[in-house]
C-alpha positions as CSV (number, residue, x, y, z in Angstrom):
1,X,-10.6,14.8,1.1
2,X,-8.2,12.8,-0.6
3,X,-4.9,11.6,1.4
4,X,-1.4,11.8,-0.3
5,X,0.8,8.7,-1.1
6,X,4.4,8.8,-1.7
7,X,5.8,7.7,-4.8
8,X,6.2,3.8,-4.1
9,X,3.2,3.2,-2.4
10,X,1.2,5.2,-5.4
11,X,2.9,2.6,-7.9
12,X,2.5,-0.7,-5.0
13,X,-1.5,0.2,-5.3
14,X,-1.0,0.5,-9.5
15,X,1.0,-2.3,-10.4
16,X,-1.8,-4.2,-7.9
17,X,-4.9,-2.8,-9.4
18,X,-6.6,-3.0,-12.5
19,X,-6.7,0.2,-15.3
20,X,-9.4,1.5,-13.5
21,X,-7.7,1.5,-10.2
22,X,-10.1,-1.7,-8.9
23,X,-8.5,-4.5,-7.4
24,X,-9.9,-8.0,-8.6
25,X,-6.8,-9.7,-6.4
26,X,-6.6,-13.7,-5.7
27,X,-5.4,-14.7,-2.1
28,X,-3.1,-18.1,-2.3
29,X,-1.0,-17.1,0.8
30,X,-2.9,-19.8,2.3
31,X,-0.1,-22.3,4.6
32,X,-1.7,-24.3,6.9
33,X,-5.2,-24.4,6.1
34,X,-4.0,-25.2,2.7
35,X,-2.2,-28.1,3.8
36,X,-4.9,-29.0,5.7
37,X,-7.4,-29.0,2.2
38,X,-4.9,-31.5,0.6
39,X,-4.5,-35.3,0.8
40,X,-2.5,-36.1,3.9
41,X,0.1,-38.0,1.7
42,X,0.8,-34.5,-1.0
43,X,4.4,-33.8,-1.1
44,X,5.5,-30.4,-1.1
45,X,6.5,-29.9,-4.8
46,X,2.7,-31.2,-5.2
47,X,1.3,-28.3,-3.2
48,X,3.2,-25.6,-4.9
49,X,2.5,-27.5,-8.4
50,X,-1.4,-26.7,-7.7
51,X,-1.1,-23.4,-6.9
52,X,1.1,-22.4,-10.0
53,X,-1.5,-23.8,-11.9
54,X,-3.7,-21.8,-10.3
55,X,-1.6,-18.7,-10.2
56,X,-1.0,-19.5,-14.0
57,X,-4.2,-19.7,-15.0
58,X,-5.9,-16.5,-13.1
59,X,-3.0,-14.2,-13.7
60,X,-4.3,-12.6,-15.7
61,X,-7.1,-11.8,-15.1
62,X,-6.2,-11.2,-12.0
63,X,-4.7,-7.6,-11.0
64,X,-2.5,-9.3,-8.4
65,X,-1.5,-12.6,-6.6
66,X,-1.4,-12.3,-2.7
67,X,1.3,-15.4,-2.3
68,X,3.2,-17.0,1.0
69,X,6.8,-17.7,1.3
70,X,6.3,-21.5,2.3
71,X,4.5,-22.3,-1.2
72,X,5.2,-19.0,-3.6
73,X,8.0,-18.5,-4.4
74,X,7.9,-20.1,-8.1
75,X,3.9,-18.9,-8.6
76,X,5.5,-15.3,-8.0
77,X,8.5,-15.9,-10.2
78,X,6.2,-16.7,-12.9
79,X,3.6,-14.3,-12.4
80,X,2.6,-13.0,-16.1
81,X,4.0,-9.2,-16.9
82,X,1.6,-6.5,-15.4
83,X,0.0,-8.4,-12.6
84,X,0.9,-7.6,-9.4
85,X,2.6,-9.5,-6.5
86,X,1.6,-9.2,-2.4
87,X,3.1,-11.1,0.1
88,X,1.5,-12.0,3.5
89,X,3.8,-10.5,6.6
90,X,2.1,-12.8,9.0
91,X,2.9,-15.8,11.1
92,X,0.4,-18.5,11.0
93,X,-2.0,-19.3,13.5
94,X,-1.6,-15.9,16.2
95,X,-0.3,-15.4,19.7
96,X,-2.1,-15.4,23.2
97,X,-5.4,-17.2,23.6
98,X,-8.5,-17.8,21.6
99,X,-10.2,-15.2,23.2
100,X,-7.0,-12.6,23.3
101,X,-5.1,-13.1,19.9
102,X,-2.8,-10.9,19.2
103,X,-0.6,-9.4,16.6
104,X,2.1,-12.5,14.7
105,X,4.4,-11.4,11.9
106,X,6.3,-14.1,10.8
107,X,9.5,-13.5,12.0
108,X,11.4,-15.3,9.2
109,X,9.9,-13.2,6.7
110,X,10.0,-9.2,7.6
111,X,8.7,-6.4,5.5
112,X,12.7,-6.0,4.3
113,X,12.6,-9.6,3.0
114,X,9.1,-8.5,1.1
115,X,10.2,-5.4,-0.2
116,X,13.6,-7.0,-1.3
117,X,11.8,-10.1,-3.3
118,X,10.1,-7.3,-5.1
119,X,6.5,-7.4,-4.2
120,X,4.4,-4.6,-4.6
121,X,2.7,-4.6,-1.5
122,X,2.4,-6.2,2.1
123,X,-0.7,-8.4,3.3
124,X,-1.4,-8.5,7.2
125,X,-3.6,-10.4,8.8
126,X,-5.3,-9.1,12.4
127,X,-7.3,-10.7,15.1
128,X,-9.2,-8.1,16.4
129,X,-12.0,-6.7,18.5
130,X,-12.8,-3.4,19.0
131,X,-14.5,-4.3,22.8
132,X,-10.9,-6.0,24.0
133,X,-9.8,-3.2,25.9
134,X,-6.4,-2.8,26.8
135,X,-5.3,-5.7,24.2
136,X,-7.4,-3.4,21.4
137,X,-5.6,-0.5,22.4
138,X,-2.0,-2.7,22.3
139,X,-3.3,-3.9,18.8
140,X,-4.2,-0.2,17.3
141,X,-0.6,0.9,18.6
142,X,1.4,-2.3,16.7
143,X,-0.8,-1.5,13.8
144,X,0.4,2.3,13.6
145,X,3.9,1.0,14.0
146,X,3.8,-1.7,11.4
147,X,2.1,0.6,8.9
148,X,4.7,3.4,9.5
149,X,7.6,1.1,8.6
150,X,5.8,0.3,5.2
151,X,5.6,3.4,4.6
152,X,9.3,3.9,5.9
153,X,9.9,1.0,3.0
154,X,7.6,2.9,0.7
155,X,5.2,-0.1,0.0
156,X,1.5,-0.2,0.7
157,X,0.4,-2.3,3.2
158,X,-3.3,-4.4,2.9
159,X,-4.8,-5.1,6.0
160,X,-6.9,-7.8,7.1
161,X,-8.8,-7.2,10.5
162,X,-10.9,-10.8,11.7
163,X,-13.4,-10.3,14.1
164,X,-13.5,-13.5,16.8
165,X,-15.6,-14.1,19.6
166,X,-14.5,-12.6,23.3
167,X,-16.6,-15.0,25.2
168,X,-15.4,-18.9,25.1
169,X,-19.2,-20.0,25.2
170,X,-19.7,-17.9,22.3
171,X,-18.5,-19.2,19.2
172,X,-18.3,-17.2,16.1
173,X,-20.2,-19.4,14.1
174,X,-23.5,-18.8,16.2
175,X,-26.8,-16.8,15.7
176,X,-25.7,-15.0,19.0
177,X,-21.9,-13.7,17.4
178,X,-23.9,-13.3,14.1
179,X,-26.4,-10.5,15.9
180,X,-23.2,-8.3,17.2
181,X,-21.1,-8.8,13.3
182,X,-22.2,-6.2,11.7
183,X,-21.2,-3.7,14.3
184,X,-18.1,-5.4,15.2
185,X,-16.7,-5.5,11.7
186,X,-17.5,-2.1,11.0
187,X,-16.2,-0.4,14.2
188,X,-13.4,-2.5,13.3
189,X,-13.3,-0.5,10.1
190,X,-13.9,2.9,11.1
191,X,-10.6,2.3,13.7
192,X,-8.4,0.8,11.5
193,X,-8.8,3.2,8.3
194,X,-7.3,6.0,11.1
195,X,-4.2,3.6,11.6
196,X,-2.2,4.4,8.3
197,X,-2.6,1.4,6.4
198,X,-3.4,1.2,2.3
199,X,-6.5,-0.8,1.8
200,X,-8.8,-2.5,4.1
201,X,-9.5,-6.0,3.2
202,X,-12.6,-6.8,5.2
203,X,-15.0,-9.5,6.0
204,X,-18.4,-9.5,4.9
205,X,-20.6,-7.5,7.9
206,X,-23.5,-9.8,7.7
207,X,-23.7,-13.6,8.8
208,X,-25.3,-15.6,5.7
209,X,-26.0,-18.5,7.3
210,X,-28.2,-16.2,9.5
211,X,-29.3,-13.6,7.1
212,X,-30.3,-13.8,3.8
213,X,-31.8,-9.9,3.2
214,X,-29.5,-8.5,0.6
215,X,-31.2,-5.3,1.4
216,X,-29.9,-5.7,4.9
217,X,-26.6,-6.5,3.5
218,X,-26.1,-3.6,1.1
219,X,-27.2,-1.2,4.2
220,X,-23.7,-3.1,5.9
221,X,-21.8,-2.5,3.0
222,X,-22.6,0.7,2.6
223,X,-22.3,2.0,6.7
224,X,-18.7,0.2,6.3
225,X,-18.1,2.6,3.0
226,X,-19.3,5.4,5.0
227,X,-17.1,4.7,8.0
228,X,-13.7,4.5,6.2
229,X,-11.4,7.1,4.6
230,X,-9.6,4.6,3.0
231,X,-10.1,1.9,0.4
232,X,-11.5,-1.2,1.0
233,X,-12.0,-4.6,-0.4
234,X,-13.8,-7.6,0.2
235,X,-12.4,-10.9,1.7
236,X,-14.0,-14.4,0.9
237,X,-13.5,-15.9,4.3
238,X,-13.7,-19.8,3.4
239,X,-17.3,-19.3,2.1
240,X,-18.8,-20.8,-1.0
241,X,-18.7,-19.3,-4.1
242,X,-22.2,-19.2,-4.7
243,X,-22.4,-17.3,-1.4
244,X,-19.1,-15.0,-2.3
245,X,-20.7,-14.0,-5.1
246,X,-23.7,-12.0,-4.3
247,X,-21.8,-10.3,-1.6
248,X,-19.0,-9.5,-3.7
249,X,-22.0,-7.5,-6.2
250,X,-23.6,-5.7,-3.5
251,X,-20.3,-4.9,-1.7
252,X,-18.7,-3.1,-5.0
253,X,-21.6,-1.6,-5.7
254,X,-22.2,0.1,-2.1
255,X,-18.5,1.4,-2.2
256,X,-15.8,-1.3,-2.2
257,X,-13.0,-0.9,-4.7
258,X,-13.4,-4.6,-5.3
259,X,-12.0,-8.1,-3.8
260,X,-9.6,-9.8,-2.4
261,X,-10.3,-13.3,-1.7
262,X,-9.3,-16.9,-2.0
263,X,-10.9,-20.2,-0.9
264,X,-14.8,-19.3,-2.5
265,X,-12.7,-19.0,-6.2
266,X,-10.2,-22.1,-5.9
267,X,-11.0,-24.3,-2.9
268,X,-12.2,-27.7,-4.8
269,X,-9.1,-27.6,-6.6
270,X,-6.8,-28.9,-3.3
271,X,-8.9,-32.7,-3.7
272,X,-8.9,-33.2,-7.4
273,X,-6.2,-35.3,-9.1
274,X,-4.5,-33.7,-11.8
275,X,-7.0,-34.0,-15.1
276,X,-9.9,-33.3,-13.3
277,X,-8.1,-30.2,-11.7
278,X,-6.8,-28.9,-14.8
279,X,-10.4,-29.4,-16.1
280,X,-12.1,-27.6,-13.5
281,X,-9.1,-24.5,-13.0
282,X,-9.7,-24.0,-16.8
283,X,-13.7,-23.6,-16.7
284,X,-15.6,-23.3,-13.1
285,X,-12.4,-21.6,-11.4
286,X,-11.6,-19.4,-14.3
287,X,-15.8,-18.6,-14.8
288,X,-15.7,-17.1,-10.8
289,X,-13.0,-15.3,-11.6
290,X,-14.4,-13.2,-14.2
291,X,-18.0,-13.0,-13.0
292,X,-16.4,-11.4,-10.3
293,X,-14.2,-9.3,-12.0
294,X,-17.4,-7.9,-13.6
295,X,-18.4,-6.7,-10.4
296,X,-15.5,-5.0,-9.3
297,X,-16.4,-2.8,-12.4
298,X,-19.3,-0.8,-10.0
299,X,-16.7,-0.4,-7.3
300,X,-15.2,2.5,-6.0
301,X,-11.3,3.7,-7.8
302,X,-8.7,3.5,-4.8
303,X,-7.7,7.0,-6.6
304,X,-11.0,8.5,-4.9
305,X,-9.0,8.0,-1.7
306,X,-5.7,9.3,-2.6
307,X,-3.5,11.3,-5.0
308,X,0.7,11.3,-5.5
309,X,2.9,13.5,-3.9
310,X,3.3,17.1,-5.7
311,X,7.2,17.0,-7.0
312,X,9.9,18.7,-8.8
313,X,13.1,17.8,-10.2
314,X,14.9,17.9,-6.9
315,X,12.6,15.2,-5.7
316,X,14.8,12.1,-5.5
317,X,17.5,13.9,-3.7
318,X,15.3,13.8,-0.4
319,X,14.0,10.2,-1.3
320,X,15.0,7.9,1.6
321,X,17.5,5.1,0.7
322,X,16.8,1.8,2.2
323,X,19.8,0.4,4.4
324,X,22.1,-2.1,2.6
């Protein structure tokens, strides 16, 4: 059965989507780790030059840019007419320990800031486990709080659950953490479609530096699509394109409503100088970009999840204001 959105939150998951209500979305929100990619001497204005090249040349065809605050601001103000803007609500980095991470919205930039700049939607990113106990249980309850004041602001909120490893000897990168994945990340699912948010934006269930059967992996994309009531897309997780892409296929076509990802579409760019970046922005990056808007085509319409409110003309007058 299909859920009811209210009227902004219907048009947040529109104006981010493409005309068949699939979401082909690149992530740029990266801060840190973006710093991290670049030369050590790259000024500032030279960071936010690269990505409003990139933002420039993959908006369209892009159905939205997930931008920061740090680095965004002018790759959102000059995002081409009819492609959607999120914004990332978290801090960077997260609280507690390695093995305990918890919930981190950036405090200098609060959902009233994002829904103020005029984005379309909200991006959070959450460190989770569904065997942590009490701090899983602590987690669940923030996320049911944070998604009710989107929907208090009337703006959809994407959310990014990212499984990490409980024991210190165990790190997520192993054979061992690759065994448990695919039930961690769909638990993980299955809990967090009941918490209110939007869209799911997930990581792949299977390890492929472990496991190559694509047969294997369509049976995890699929058990994900039958876990959730809500939409879901596909994250890129720092992987390489050429391993992006054949998930991104055989996610879509076992029930994602398409992707959401990053590194795997723009990475190389962050170590080229500035021909050979153009040169590589306007053919490789711009060739991922469609081949993997192709797929998105097989995907599953975030309108099979939801429908608008039933109004009248007396609607508005019972339409919450936001406080000045």
């Amino acid at each position: 059965m299909s859920r009811t959105l209210s009227p902004g939150r219907w048009r947040g998951l529109k104006s981010t989507s493409d005309d068949n209500g699939k979401f082909t979305i690149v992530a740029f929100d990266q801060r840190r780790d973006y710093r991290n990619m670049l030369p050590p001497d790259t000024s500032y204005e030279q960071a936010v030059k690269i990505k409003r090249e990139v933002t420039q040349a993959l908006a369209p065809p892009a159905s939205a840019m997930l931008l920061d605050p740090y680095y965004g601001l002018w790759p959102a103000m000059e995002l081409a007419r009819g492609v959607g803007l999120l914004m990332t609500l978290e801090a960077i980095g997260w609280k507690g320990t390695d093995t305990a991470r918890e919930i981190f919205v950036n405090p200098d930039w609060p959902l009233g800031k994002i829904k103020r700049f005029g984005a379309a939607g909200a991006k959070l990113l959450v460190f989770y486990h569904p065997e942590s106990g009490e701090l899983a249980a602590r987690t669940e309850q923030q996320m049911r709080d944070i998604c009710e004041q989107c929907h208090a602001y009337d703006i959809p909120i994407f959310v990014e659950p990212m499984s990490y490893s409980l024991d210190p000897g165990v790190d997520k990168s192993s054979a061992e953490f690759a065994k448990a994945r695919p039930e961690i990340v769909i638990e993980t699912a299955r809990r967090f479609s009941q918490l209110g948010c939007d869209v799911l934006k997930l990581e792949f269930p299977m390890d492929a530096g472990f496991d190559t059967d694509q047969a294997g992996w369509a049976d995890a994309c699929r058990a994900i699509s039958d876990a959730v009531d809500v939409p879901w897309v596909l994250l890129s997780a720092g992987v390489d394109y050429d391993t992006f892409d054949p998930q991104v296929r055989i996610a879509c076509e076992q029930g994602a409503s398409g992707f959401l990802a990053g590194r795997a579409i723009w990475k190389e760019v962050a170590q080229l100088d500035d021909a050979a970046r153009q040169d590589f922005i306007t053919t490789t990056v711009t060739q991922r970009m469609n081949r993997l808007c192709t797929y998105a085509e097989a995907g599953t319409p975030w309108t099979a999840f939801y429908q608008p409110e039933t109004v009248d003309a007396e609607w508005h007058k019972g339409y919450q204001a936001l406080p000045l």
